[in-house]
C-alpha positions as a Markdown table, in Angstrom:
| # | Residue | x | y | z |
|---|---|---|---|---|
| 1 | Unk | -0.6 | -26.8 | 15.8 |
| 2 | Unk | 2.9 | -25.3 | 15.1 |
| 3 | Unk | 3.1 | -21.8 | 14.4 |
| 4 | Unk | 4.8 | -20.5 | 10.9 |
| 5 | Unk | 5.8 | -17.2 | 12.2 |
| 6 | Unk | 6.1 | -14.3 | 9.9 |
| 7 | Unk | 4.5 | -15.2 | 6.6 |
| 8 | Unk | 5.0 | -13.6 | 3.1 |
| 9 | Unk | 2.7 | -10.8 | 2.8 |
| 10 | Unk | 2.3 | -10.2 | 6.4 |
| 11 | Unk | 3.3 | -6.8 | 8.2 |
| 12 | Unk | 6.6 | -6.4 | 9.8 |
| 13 | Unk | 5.7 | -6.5 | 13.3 |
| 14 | Unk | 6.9 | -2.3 | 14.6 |
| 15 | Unk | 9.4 | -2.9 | 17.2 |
| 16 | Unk | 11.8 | -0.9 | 18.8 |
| 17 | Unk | 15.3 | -2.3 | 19.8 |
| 18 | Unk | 18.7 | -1.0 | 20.9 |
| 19 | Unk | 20.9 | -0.7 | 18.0 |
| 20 | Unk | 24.7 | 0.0 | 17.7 |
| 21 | Unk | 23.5 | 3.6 | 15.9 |
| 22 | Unk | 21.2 | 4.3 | 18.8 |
| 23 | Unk | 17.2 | 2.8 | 19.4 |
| 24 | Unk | 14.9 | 2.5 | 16.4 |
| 25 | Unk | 11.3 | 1.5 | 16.1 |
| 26 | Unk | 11.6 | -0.8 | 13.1 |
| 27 | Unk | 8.7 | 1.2 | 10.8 |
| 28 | Unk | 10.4 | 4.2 | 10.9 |
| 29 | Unk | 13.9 | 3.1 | 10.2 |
| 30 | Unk | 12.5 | 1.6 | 7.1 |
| 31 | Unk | 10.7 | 4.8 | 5.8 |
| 32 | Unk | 10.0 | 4.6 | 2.3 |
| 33 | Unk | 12.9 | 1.9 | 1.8 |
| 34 | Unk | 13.0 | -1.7 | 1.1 |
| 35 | Unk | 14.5 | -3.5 | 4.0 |
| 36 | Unk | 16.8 | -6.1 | 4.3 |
| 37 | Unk | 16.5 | -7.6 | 7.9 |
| 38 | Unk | 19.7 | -10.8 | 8.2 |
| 39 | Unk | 19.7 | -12.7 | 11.3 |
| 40 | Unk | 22.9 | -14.0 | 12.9 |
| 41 | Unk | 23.0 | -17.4 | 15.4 |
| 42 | Unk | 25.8 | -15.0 | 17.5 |
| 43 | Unk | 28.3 | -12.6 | 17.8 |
| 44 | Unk | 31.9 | -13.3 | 16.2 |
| 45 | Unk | 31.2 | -16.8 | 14.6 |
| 46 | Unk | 33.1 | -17.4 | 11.3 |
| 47 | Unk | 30.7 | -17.7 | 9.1 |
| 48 | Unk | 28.7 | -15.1 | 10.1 |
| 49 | Unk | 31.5 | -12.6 | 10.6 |
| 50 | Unk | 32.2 | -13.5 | 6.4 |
| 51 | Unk | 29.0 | -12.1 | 5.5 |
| 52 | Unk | 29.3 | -8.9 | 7.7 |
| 53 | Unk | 32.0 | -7.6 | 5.7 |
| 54 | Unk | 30.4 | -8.7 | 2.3 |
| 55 | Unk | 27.0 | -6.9 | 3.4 |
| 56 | Unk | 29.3 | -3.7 | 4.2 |
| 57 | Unk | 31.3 | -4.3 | 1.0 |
| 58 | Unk | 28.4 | -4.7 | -1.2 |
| 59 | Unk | 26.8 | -1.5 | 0.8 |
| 60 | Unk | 26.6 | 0.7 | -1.9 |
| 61 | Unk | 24.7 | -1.7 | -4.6 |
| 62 | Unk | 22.0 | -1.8 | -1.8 |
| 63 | Unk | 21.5 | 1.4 | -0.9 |
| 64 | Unk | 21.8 | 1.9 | -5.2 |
| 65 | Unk | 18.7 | 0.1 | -5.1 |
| 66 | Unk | 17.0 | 1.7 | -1.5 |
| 67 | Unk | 17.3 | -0.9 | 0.4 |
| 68 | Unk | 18.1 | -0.6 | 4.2 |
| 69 | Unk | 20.4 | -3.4 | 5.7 |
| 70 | Unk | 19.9 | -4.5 | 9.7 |
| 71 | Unk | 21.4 | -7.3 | 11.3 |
| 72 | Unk | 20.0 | -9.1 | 14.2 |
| 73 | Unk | 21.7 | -11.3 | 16.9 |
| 74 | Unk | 20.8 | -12.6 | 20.8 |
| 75 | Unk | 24.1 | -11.0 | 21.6 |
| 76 | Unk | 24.4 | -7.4 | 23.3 |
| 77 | Unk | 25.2 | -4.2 | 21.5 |
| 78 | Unk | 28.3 | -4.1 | 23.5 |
| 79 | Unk | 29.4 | -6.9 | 21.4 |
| 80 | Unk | 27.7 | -5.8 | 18.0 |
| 81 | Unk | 30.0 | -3.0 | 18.3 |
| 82 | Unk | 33.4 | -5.1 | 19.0 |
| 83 | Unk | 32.6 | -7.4 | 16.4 |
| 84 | Unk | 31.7 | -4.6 | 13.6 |
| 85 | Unk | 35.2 | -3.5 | 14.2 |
| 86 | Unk | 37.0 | -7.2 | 13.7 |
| 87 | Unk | 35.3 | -6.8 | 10.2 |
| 88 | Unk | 36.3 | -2.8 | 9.9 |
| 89 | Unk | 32.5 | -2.4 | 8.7 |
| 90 | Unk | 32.1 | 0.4 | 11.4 |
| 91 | Unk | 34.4 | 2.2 | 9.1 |
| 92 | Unk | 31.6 | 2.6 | 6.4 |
| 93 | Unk | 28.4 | 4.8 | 8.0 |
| 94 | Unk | 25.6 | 3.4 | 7.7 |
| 95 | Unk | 26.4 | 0.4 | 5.9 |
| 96 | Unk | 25.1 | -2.4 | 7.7 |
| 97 | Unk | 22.9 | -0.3 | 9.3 |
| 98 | Unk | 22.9 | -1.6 | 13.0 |
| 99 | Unk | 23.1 | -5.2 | 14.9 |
| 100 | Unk | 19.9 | -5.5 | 16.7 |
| 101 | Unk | 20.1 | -7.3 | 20.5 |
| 102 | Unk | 17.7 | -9.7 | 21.4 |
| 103 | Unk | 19.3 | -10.1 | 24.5 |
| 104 | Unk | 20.4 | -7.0 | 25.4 |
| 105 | Unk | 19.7 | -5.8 | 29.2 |
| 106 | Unk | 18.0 | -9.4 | 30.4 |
| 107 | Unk | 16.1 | -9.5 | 27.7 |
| 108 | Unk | 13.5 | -7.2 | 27.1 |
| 109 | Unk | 10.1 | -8.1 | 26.5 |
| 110 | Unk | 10.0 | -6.2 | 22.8 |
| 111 | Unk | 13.1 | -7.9 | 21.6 |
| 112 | Unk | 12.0 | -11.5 | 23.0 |
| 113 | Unk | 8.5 | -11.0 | 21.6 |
| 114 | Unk | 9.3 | -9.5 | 18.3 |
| 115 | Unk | 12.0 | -13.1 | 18.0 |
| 116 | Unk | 9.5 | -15.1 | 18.8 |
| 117 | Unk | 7.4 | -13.3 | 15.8 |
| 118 | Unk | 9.8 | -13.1 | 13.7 |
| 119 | Unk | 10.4 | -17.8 | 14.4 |
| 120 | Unk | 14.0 | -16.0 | 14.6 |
| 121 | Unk | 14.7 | -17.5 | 18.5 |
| 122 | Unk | 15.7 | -21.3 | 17.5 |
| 123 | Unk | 14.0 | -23.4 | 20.1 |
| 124 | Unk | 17.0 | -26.0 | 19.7 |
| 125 | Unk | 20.4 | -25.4 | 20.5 |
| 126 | Unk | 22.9 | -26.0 | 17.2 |
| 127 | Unk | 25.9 | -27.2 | 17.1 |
| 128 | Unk | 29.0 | -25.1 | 15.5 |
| 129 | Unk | 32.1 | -26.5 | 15.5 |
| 130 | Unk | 30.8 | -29.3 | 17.3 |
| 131 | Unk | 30.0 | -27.0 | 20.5 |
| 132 | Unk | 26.4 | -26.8 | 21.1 |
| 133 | Unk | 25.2 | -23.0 | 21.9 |
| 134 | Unk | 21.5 | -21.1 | 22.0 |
| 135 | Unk | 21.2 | -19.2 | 18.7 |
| 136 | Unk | 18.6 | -17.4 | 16.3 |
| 137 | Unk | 18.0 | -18.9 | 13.4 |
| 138 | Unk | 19.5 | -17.6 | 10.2 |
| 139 | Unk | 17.1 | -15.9 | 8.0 |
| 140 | Unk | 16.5 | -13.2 | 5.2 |
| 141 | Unk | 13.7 | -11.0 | 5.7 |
| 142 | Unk | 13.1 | -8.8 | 2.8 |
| 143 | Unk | 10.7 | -6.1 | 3.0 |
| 144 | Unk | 9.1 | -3.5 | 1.1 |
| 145 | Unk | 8.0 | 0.1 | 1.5 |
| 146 | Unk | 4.5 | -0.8 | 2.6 |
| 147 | Unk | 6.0 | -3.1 | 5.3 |
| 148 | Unk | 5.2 | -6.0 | 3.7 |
| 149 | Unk | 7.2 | -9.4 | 3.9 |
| 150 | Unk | 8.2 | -10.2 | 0.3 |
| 151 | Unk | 10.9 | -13.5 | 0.8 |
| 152 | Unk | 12.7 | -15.2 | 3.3 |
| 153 | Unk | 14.8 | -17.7 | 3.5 |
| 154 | Unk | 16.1 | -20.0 | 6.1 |
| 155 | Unk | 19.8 | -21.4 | 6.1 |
| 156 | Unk | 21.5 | -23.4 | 8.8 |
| 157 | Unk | 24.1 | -22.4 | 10.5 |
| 158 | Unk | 27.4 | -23.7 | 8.9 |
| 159 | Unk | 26.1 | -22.3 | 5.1 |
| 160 | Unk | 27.2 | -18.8 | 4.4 |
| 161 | Unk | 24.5 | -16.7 | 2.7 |
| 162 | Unk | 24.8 | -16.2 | -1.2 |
| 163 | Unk | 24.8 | -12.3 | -1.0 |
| 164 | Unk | 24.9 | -12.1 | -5.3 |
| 165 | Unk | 21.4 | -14.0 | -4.9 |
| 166 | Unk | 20.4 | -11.6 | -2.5 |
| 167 | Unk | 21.3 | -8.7 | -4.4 |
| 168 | Unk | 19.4 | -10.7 | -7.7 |
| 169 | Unk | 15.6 | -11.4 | -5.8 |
| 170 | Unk | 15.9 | -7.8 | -5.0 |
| 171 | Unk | 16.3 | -6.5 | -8.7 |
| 172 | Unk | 13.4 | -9.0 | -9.1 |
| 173 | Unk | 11.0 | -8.0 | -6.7 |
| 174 | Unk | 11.9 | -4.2 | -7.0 |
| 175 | Unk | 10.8 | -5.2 | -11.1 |
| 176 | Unk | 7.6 | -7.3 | -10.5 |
| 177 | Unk | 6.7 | -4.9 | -7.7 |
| 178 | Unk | 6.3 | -2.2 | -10.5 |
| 179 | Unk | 5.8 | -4.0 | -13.4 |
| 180 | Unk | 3.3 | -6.5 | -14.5 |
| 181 | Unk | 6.2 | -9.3 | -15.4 |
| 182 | Unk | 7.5 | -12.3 | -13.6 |
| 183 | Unk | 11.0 | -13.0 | -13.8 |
| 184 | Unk | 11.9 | -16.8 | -15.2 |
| 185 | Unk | 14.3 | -19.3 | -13.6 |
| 186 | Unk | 17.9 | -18.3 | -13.4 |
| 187 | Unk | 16.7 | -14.4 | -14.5 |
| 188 | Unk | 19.6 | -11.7 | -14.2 |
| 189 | Unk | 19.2 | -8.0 | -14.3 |
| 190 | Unk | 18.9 | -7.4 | -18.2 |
| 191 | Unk | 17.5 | -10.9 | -19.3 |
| 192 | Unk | 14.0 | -11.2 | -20.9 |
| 193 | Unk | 11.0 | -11.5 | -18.5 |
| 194 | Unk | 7.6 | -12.8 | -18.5 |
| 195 | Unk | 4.4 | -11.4 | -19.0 |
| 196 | Unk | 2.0 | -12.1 | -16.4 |
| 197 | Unk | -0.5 | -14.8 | -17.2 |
| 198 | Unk | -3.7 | -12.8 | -15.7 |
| 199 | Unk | -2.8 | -10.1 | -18.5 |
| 200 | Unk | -4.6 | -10.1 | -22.1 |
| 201 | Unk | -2.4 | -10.3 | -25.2 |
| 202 | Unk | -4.1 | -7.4 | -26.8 |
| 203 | Unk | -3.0 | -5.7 | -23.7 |
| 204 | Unk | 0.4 | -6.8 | -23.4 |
| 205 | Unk | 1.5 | -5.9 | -26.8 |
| 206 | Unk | 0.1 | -2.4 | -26.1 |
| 207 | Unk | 2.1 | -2.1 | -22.4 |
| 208 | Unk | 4.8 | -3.9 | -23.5 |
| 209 | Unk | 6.4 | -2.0 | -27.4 |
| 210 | Unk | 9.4 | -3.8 | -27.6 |
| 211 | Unk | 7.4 | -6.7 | -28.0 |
| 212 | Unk | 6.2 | -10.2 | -27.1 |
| 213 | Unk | 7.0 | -13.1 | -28.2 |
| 214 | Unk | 5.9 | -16.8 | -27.0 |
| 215 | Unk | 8.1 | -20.2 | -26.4 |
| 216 | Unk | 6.6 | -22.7 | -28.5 |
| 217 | Unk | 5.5 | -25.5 | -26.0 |
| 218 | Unk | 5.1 | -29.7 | -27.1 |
| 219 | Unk | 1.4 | -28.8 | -25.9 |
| 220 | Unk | 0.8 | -26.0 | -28.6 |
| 221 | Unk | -0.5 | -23.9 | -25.7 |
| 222 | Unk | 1.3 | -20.3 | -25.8 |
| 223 | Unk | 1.2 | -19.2 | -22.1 |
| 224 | Unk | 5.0 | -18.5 | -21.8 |
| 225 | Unk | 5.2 | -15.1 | -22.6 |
| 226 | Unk | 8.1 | -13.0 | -22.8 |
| 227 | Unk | 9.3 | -9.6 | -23.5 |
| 228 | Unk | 12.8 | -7.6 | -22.9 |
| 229 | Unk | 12.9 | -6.6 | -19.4 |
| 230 | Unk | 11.1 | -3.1 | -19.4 |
């Protein structure tokens, strides 16, 4: 049977890994922070190089919200660090917090197992630009304080990542993490959320004082419930 890899819910695996701001183990760089973990197919490809500079750019609405960024690649430090400065994102401390190697140093068994954990090794060769090279699958992990996986998604390599989404299921999980609400299709920070289903109206008007207030349905049933954003 084929293996999912990392699944929502389940526990970053701890690994440690050279970094272009020294070795971490992965638990501890995370801390008490939500964690954004992006994975690149390599080193100085366009598309990827595009959203290095819009992760540093948009550093300070991350760490706003505690969220530790980390980029991952099968290329070497050596080359994390070159490419960091095509990009000037060295110039901003801390912003994109390192580029992980899973290749570094012939490969070392803690990187190579923790991308084969991760499904971020792609077991194909893509094509970019019509070449054909070894990559790692692009993904968004996004993690919370407890360690936790709370979404991932999967693009292909030619599709640059929407970082305005990213920013949006953060506000949204960072919400419903805290708050019994869900957050409807389309939501924005500021938009009116819903009221959980497994919560009792009687209960809801109580934790909820700005009120709640239903979307009348063809059925006549009233489960959507909704209330300002608390």
């Amino acid at each position: 049977a084929a293996m999912p890899g990392l699944l929502l819910g389940d526990e970053a695996p701890n690994f440690e890994a050279e970094t272009t701001q020294g070795r971490i183990r992965f638990h501890d760089f995370l801390g008490d922070s939500w964690g954004i973990l992006f994975s690149h197919p390599r080193d100085f490809t366009p598309v990827c190089t595009t959203e290095l500079g819009r992760a540093a750019k948009l550093a300070p609405e991350f760490s706003k919200r505690n969220v530790k960024m980390i980029a991952l690649s099968i290329d070497s430090v050596q080359d994390h660090l070159s490419w960091s400065k095509v990009r000037g994102v060295g110039r901003r401390k801390g912003s994109l917090h390192c580029c992980l190697a899973l290749k570094a140093g012939g490969k070392a068994q803690t990187e190579e197992s923790t991308g084969l954990e991760l499904r971020i090794l792609n077991p194909k060769a893509c094509r970019i630009g019509g070449a054909k090279i070894q990559s790692s699958n692009r993904k968004v992990f996004v993690f919370g304080p407890d360690k936790k996986l709370k979404l991932s998604i999967l693009y292909p390599a030619t599709t640059g990542r929407n970082f305005d989404e990213i920013l949006r299921v953060v506000d949204s999980l960072q919400l419903t993490a805290y708050k019994k609400v869900a957050t409807p299709v389309d939501w924005k920070p500021g938009d009116s959320v819903m009221v959980v289903p497994t919560l009792p109206d009687e209960e809801a008007k109580k934790l909820f004082p700005k009120g709640v207030f239903t979307k009348d349905l063809p059925s006549g049933k009233k489960y959507l419930r909704y209330t300002p954003q608390p």
